[in-house]
C-alpha positions as CSV (number, residue, x, y, z in Angstrom):
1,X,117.0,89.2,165.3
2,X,114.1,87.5,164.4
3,X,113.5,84.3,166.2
4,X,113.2,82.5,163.1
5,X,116.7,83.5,162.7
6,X,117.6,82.4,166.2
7,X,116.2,78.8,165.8
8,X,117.6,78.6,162.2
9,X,121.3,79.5,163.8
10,X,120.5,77.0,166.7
11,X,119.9,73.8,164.4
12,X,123.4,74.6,163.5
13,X,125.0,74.8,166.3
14,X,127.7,71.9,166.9
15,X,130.0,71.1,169.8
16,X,131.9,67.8,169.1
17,X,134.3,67.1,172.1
18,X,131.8,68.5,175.1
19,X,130.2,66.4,177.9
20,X,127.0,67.7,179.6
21,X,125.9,66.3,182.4
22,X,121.9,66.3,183.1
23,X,120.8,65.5,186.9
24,X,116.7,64.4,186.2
25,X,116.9,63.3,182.2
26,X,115.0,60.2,182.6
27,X,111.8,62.2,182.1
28,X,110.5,65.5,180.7
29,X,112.6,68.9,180.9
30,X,115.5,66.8,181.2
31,X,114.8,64.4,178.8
32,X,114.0,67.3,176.0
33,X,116.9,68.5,176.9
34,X,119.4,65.6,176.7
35,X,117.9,65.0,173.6
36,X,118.7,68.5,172.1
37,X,122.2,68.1,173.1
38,X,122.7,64.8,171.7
39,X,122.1,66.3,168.6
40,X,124.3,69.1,168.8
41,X,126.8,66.4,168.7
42,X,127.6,66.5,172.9
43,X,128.6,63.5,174.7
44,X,125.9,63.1,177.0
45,X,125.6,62.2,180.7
46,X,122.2,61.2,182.2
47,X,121.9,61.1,185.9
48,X,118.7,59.6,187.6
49,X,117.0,57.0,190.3
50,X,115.2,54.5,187.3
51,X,118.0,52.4,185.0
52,X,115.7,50.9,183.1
53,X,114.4,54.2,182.1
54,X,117.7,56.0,181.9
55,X,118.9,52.9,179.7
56,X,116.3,53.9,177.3
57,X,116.9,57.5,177.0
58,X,120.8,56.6,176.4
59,X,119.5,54.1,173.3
60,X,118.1,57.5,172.1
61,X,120.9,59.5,172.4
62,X,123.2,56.7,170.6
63,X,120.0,56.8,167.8
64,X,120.5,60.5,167.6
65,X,124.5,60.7,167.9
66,X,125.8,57.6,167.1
67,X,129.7,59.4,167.7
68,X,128.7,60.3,170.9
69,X,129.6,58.9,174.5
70,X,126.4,58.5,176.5
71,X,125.5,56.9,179.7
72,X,123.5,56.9,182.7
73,X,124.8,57.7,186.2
74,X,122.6,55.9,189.2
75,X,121.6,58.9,191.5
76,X,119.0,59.4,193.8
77,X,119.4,63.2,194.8
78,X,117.0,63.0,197.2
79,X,120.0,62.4,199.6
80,X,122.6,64.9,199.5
81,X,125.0,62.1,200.7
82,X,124.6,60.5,197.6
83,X,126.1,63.4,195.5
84,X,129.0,63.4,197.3
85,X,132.2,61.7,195.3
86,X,130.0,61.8,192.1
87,X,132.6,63.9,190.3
88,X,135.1,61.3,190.5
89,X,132.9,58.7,188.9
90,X,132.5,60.5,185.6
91,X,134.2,62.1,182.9
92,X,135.6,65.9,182.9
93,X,132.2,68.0,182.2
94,X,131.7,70.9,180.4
95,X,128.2,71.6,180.9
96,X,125.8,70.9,184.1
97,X,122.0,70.8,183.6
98,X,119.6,70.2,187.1
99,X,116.4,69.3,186.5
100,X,115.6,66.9,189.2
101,X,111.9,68.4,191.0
102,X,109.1,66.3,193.0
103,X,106.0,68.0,194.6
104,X,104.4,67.7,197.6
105,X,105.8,67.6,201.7
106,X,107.9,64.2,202.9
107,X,110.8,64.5,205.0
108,X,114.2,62.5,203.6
109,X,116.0,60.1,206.3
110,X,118.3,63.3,206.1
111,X,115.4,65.5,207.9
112,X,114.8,67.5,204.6
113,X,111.7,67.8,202.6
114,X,112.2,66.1,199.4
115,X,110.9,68.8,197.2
116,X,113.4,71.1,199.0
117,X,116.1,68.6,198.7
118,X,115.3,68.0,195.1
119,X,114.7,71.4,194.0
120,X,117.7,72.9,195.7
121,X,119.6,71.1,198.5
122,X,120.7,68.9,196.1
123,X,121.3,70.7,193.2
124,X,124.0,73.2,194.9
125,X,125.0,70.0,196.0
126,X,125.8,68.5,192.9
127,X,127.1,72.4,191.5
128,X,130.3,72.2,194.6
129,X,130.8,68.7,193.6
130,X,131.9,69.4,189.9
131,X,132.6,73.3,190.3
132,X,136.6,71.9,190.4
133,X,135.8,69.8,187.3
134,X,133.9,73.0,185.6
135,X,136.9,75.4,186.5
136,X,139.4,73.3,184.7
137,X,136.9,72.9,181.5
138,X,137.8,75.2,178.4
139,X,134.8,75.2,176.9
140,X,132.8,77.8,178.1
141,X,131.6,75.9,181.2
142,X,128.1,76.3,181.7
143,X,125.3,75.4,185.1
144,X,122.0,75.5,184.1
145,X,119.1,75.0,187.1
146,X,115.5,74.8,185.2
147,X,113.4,75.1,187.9
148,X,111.6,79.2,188.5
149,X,113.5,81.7,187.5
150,X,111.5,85.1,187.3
151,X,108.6,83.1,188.7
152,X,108.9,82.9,192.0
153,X,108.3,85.6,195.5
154,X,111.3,85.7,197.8
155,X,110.3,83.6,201.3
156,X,110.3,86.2,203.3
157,X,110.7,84.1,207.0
158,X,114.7,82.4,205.0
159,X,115.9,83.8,208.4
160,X,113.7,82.5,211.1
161,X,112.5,79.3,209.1
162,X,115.2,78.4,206.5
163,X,113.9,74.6,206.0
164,X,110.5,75.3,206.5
165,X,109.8,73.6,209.2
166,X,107.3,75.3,210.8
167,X,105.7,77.3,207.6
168,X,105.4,74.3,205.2
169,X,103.2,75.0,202.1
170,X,103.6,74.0,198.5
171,X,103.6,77.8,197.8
172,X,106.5,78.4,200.6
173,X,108.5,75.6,199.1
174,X,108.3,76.7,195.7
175,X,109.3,80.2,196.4
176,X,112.1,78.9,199.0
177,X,114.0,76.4,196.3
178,X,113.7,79.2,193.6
179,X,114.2,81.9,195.8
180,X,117.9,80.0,197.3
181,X,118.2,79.0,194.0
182,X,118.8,82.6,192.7
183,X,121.0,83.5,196.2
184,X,123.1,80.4,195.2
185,X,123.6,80.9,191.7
186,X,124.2,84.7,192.2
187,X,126.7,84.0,195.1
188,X,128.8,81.8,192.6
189,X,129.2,83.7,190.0
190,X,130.7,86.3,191.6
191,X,133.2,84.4,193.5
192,X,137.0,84.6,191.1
193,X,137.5,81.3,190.6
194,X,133.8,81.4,189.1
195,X,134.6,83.9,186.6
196,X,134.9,81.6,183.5
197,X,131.7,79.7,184.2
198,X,128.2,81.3,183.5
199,X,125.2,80.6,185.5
200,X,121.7,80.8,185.0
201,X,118.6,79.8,186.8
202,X,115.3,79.7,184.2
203,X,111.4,78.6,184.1
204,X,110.6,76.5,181.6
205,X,107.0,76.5,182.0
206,X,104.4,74.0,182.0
207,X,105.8,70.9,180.2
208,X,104.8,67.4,179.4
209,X,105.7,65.3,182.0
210,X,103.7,62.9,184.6
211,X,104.9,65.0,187.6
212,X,101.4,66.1,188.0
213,X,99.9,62.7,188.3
214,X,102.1,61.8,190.9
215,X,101.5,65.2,193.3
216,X,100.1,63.3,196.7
């Protein structure tokens, strides 16, 4: 098929009725994202640490899908305590998008590296909270983690050094999260109660965003 074709088929695709929830929307990936969804007629779910931004992204949704139930969750999923519960304090989900990412090393008040807790403490985190919301969904549940997929080396010290702390380098950390991201994400979807939801772990690439201004 020619990928013409593809995106031709994708402008028409339509799912009226289905919430996805997006973990980092409030800026780049995510907000592309949310956006693309929005106007294939999804309710859509924005979780993030800035309201003021997350506020605006929701006006954009409304603009794009007027029918459509939007909102912004407050989450800071730097700390894995804060994910707990969260399942409760939205709707049913059908689809679960984690984008959430920071770069450089600085330990959490939970003793984790935040770019380790962002890029994949957390987002398992989030996945076991609404895995028992996903199971009961009948529209082909989907988890998405946009992060590295096929662009990362395994970490080859997982066993002596899981957390990194003693081999610490941007390199490390990048090919840890996406490295326990693919264990995860594998280990899931082969579990039974799993077998209706798909998972997927992918790269985007490089993408407009102002992470890189922000790397200490």
């Amino acid at each position: 098929m020619k990928l013409q074709a593809v995106k031709d088929k994708n402008a028409l695709a339509s799912f009226p009725g289905q919430t996805a929830l997006i973990v980092g929307a409030t800026a780049g990936i995510g907000e592309a994202i949310a956006y693309r969804l929005a106007r294939a007629q999804f309710n859509v779910l924005i979780a993030g640490r800035n309201k003021t931004r997350g506020n605006q992204v929701v006006e954009g949704l409304q603009g794009i899908n007027p029918k459509g139930e939007h909102g912004f969750v407050p989450l800071d999923a730097e700390l894995i305590s804060n994910i707990h519960g969260l399942s409760t304090k939205v709707p049913p989900i059908d689809k679960l998008v984690l984008t959430q990412a920071i770069q450089g090393y600085t330990p959490t008040s939970e003793g984790i590296d935040q770019k380790l807790a962002l890029h994949y403490f957390s987002r398992m985190a989030v996945i076991h909270e609404f895995l028992p919301v996903l199971q009961q969904s009948k529209h082909s549940p989907r988890v998405l983690s946009i992060l590295s997929g096929g662009n990362h080396s395994p970490y080859k010290q997982f066993h002596e050094d899981p957390e990194l702390k003693k081999n610490y380098s941007l390199k490390n950390a990048a090919d840890t999260a996406g490295y326990y991201n693919d264990l995860m994400l594998d280990a899931w979807s082969e579990k039974a109660d799993n077998s209706g939801i798909a998972f997927a772990h992918l790269a985007p690439g490089v993408v407009a965003t102002n992470s890189g201004t922000k790397m200490p």
